[in-house]
C-alpha positions in Angstrom: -0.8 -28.8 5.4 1.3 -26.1 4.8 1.6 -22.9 6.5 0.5 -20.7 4.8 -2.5 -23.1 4.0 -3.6 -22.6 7.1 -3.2 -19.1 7.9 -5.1 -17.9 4.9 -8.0 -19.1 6.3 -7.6 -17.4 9.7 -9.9 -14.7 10.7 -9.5 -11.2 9.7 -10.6 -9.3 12.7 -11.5 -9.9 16.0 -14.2 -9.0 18.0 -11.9 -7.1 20.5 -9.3 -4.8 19.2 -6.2 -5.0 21.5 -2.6 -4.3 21.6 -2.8 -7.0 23.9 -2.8 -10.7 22.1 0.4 -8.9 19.8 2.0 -8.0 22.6 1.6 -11.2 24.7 2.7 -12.4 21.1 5.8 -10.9 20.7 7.0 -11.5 24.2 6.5 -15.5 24.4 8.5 -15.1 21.3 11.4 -13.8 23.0 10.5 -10.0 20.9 9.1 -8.0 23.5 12.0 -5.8 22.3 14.0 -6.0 18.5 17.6 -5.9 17.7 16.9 -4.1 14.1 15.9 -0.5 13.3 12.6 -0.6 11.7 10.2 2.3 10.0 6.6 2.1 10.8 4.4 3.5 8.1 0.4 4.3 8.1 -1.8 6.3 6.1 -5.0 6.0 3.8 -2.9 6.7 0.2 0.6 5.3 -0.2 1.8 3.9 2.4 2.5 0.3 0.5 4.0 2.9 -2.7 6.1 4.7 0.2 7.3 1.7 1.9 8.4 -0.1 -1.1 10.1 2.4 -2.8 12.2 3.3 0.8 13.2 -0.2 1.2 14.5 -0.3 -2.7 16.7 3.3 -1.5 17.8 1.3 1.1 18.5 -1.7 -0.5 20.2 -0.1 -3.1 22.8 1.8 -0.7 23.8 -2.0 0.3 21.9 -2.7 3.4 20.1 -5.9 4.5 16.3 -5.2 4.5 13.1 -6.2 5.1 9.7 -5.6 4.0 6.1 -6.0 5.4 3.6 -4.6 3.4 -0.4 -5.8 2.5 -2.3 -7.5 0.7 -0.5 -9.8 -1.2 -0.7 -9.9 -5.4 -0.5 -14.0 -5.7 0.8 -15.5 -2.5 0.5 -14.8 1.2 4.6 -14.6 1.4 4.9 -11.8 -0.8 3.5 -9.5 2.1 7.1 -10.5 4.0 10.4 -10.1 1.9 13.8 -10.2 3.1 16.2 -8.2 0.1 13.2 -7.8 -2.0 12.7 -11.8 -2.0 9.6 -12.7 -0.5 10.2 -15.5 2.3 10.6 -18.8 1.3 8.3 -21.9 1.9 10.2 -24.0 4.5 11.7 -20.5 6.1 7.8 -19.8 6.6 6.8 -23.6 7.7 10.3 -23.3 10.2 9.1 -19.9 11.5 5.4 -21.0 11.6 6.3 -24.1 13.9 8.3 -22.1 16.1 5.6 -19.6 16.7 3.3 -22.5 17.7 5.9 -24.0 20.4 6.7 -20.8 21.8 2.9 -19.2 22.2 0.5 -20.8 25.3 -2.2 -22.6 22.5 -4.6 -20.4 23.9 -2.9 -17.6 22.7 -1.6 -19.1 19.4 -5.6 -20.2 18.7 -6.8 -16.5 19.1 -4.5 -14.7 16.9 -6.2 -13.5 13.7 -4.5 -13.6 10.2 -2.4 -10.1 10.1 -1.9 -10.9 13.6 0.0 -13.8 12.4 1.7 -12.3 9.5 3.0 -9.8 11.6 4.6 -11.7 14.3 6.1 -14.1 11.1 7.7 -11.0 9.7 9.3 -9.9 13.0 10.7 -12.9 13.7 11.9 -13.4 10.0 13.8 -9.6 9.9 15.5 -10.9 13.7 16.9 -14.0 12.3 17.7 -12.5 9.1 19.7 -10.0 10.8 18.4 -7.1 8.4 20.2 -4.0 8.8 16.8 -2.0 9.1 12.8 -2.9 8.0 9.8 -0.9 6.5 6.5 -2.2 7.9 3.2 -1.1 7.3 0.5 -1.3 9.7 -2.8 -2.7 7.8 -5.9 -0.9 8.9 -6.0 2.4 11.0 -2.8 2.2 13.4 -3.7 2.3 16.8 -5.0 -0.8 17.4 -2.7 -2.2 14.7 -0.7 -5.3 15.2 1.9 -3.7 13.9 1.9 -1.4 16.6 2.6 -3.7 19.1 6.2 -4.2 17.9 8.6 -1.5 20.2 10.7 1.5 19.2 10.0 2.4 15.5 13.2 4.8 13.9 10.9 7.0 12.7 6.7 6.9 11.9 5.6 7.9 8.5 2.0 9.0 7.9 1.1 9.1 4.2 -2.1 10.8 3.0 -5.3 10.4 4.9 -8.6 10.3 3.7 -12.3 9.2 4.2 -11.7 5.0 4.8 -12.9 1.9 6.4 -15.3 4.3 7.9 -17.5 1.5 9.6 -13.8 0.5 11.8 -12.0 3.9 12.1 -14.7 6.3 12.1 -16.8 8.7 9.9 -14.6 11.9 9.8 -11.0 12.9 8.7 -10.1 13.9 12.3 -11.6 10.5 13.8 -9.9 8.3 10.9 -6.7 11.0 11.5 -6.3 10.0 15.2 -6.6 6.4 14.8 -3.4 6.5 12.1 -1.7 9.0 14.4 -1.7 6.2 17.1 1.3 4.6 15.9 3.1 7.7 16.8 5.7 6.5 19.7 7.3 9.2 22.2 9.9 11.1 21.2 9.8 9.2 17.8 10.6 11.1 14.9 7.5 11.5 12.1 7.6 12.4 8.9 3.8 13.5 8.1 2.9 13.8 3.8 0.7 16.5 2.7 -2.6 16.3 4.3 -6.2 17.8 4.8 -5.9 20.7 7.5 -8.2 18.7 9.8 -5.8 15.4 9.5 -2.8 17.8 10.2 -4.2 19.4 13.4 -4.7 15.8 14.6 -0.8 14.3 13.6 0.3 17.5 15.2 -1.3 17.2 18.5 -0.3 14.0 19.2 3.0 14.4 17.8 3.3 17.4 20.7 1.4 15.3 23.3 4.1 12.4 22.6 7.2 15.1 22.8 7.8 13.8 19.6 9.5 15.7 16.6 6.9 16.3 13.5 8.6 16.9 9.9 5.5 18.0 7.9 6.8 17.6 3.9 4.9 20.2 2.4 6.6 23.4 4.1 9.6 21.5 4.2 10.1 20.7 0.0 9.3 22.1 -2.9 8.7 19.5 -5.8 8.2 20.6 -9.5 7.2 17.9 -12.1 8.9 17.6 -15.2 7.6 15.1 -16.8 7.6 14.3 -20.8 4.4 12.2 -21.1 6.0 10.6 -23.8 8.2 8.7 -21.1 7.8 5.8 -19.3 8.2 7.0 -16.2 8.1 10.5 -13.7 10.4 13.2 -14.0 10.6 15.6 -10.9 12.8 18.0 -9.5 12.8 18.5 -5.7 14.2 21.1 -3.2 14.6 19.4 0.0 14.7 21.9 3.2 16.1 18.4 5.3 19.3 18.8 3.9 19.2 21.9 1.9 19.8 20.0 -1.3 18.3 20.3 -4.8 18.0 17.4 -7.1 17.0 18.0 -10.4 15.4 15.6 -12.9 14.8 12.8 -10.8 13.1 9.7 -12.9 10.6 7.5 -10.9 9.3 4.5 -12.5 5.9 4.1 -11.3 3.4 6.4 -13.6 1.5 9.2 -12.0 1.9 12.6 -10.0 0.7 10.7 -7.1 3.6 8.5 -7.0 6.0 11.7 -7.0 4.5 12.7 -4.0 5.4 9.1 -2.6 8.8 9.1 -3.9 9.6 12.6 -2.8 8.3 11.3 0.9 10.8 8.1 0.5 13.4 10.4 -0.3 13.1 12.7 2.8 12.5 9.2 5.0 16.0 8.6 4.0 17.2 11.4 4.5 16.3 12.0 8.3 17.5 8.4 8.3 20.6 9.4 8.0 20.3 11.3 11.1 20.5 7.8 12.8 23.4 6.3 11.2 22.4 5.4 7.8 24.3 6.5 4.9 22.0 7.3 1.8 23.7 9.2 -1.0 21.9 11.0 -4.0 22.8 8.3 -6.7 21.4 5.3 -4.2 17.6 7.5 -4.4 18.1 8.1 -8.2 18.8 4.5 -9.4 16.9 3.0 -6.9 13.5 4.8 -7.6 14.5 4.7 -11.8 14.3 1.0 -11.7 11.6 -0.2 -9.2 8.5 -2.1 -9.6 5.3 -2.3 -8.5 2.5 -4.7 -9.3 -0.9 -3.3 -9.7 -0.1 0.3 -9.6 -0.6 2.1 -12.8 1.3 -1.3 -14.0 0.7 -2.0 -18.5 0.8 -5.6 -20.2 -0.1 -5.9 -23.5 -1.9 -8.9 -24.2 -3.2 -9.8 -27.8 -3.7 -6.6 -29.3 -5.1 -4.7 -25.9 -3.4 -2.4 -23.7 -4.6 -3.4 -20.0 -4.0 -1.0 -17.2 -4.0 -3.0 -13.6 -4.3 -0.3 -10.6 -5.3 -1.5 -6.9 -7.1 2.2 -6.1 -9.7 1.5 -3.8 -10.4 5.0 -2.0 -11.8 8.2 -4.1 -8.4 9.9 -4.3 -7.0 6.7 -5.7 -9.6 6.4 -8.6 -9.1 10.6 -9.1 -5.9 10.0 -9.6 -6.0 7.1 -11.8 -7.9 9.4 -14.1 -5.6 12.1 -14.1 -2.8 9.2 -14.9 -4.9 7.9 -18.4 -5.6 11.5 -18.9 -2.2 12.1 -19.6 -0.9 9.0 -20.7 -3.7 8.3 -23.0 -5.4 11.4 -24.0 -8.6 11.2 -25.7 -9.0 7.3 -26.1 -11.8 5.5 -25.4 -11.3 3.2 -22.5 -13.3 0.3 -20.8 -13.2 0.0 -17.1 -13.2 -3.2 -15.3 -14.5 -2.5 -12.1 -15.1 -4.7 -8.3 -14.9 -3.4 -4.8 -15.8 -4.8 -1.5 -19.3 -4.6 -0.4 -18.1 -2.1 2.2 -17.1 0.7 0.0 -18.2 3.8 -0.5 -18.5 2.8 -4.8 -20.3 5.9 -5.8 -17.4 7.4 -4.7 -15.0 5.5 -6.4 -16.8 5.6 -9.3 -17.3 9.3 -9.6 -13.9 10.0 -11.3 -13.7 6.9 -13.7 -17.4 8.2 -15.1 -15.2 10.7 -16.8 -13.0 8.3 -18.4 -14.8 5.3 -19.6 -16.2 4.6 -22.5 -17.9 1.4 -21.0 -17.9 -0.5 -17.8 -17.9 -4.1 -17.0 -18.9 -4.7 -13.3 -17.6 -7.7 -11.8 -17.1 -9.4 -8.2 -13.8 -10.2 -6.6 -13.2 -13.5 -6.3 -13.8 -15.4 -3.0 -14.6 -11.6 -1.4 -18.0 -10.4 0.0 -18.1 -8.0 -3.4 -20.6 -5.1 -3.9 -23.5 -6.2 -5.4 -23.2 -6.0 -9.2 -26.7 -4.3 -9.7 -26.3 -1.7 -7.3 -23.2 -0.7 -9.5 -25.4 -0.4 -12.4 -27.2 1.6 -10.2 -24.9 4.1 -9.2 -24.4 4.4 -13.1 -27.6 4.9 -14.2 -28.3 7.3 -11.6 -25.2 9.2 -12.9 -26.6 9.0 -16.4 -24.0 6.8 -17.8 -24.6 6.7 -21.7 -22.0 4.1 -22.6 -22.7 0.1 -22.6 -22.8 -1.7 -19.2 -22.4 -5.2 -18.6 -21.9 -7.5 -16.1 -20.3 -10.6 -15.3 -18.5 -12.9 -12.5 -15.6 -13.3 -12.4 -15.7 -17.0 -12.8 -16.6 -16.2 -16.4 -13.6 -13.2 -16.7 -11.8 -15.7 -19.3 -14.4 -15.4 -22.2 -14.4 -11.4 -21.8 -10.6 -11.2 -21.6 -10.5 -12.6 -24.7 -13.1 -10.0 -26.2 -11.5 -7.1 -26.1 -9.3 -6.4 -29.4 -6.9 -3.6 -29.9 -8.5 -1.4 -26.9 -7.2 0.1 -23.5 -8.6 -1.8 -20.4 -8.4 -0.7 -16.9 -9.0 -2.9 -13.9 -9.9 -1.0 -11.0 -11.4 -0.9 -7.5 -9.8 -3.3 -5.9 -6.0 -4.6 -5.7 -7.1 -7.9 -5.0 -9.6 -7.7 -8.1 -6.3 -6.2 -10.1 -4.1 -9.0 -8.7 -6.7 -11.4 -9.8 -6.3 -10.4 -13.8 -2.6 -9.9 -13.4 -2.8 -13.8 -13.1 -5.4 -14.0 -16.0 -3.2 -11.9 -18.3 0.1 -13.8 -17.6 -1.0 -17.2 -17.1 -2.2 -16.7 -20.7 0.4 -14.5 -22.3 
């Protein structure tokens, strides 16, 4: 059996959080302590936008990188990519087999599935020899895996919000301190714009850690410029890192939201280069103007219909998903796909897309404890909804992907839900 055969059906969590198994982890594996620098990035919003478009600036200035991010779109593999190549099969089954003769089988039984991942994509950025990594931790941050690997360049927190409240608590400023744990002593952090009660938090511990706290908003100022006619962001930004302007900057991936990533990638490079790195202007402008990014604000056309795939999953998320069709789309009907996981706060999520949507199809995602299809219908009654409602699983999403003719679609809620059509929609194109 292969690999990663066997690790997708690890556990997710275990019943005790602890530094400790990683840790253990890392050192029978000879990575108590890691040759490469590395950037360690949390948050609630963004932090998979922010670490992907830094590694692409990085890559694009000619250095060796690596990149651990979560979930995966098809394949567990994709989550750790070495020069934007996500590892290959018999690199994974070689690293995989190593892990199991280095770790005491007590240990190597208890480790849980990002556990895993993590300690696979440490061990694949040492032997690769990358020149520096962007990893992302994959639920709160102090008690994530992640955090376990040693002396981060810099921390990046991206926007926090009300999340995984039943793990990380019920308030910004609970949620807040469990993301600032991945702050390291005197460790350089770059914090995005945030809620006042999530920036008290970051600061404190930042100050408690005697560690040096770049907050964006005071020092940038970004204007958007975008022609909504364009396939992309346009955005000017004053940066008060290096005292630089840089006007008209184009960033593929659609929405205001993902200027405020991009503009927090740009500044990450820039204090990078406080450590050695050398990142010009032209590496951040051709890097952000060509990248990628699967299920976020992403467009295929298939037979006719204009499908939107976005991963949002949190309120903001949705809101700004809105605000995206809003201006990319203004005043066209559209019909919303829409899945989460049972543990999410859906009338939340819903609360923006009622504003859009001409009609909702509620679904489950596949092979996930979903939210109960009814209680969707629910929330939308209760919100007097007026358009049609249906639902469906989405072992019978075929049949209704065929239905639609000549409309705008958007699949939302979930990335793994938006992953899931991605396949639909290509396998079939």
């Amino acid at each position: 059996m292969l690999a990663e055969e066997i690790i997708i059906r690890l556990p997710r969590f275990h019943q005790t959080p602890t530094l400790g198994r990683m840790r253990s982890a890392l050192s029978y594996a000879n990575l108590s302590s890691v040759s490469f620098p590395w950037v360690h990035i949390a948050g609630s919003k963004g932090k998979g936008s922010v670490s992907t478009m830094a590694e692409s600036i990085f890559r694009e200035c000619g250095y060796a990188t690596g990149l651990f991010v979560s979930p995966h779109i098809h394949n567990i593999r994709e989550r750790i990519t070495i020069n934007n190549k996500p590892i290959d099969s018999l690199l994974f089954n070689e690293l995989y087999e190593k892990m199991q003769e280095n770790l005491p089988p007590h240990l190597f039984e208890e480790l849980t599935f990002f556990e895993t991942m993590t300690l696979l994509a440490v061990m694949a950025f040492q032997k690769a020899n990358v020149d520096i990594a962007f990893i992302e931790t994959g639920l709160g941050g102090r008690l994530d895996a992640t955090t376990a690997i040693s002396n981060p360049t810099l921390s990046i927190i991206t926007l926090i919000e009300l999340e995984h409240t039943h793990k990380l608590g019920n308030t910004i400023q609970e949620i807040a301190r469990e993301k600032a744990g991945i702050i390291r002593p005197h460790t350089s952090v770059l914090m995005a714009k945030q809620e006042l009660e999530a920036a008290l938090v970051i600061q404190e511990t930042a100050s408690l850690n005697g560690s040096k706290l770049y907050a964006l908003d005071q020092l940038t100022f970004v204007q958007r410029t975008t022609n909504f006619s364009d396939p992309f962001e346009t955005f000017t930004l004053n940066s008060g890192i290096t005292g630089n302007i840089y006007k008209n900057i184009q960033c593929m991936p659609i929405g205001s939201h993902q200027i405020n990533n991009a503009t927090v990638s740009i500044v990450a490079s820039e204090l990078l280069t406080k450590s050695g790195f050398v990142v010009t202007e032209k590496n951040f402008r051709e890097a952000l103007s060509a990248i990628t990014m699967p299920c976020r604000f992403e467009i295929i056309q298939y037979k006719g219909t204009t499908w939107i795939l976005d991963g949002a999953h949190t309120f903001h998320s949705c809101d700004f998903v809105t605000k995206t069709i809003r201006e990319q789309f203004p005043l066209q009907k559209i019909s919303v796909v829409f899945g989460c996981k049972h543990n999410k706060n859906a009338q939340a999520l819903l609360k923006p897309l009622f504003d859009i949507a001409s009609s909702f199809f509620f679904t489950d995602i596949p092979e996930i404890h979903s939210y109960p299809l009814e209680s969707l219908v629910a929330i939308a009654q209760d919100h007097h909804f007026s358009g049609p409602i249906q639902c469906f699983y989405s072992s019978e999403s075929m049949p209704h992907l065929q239905s639609f003719n000549n409309e705008i679609v958007l699949v939302t809620g979930s990335l793994l839900l938006a992953s899931y059509y991605r396949s639909l929609l290509l396998s079939t194109s």
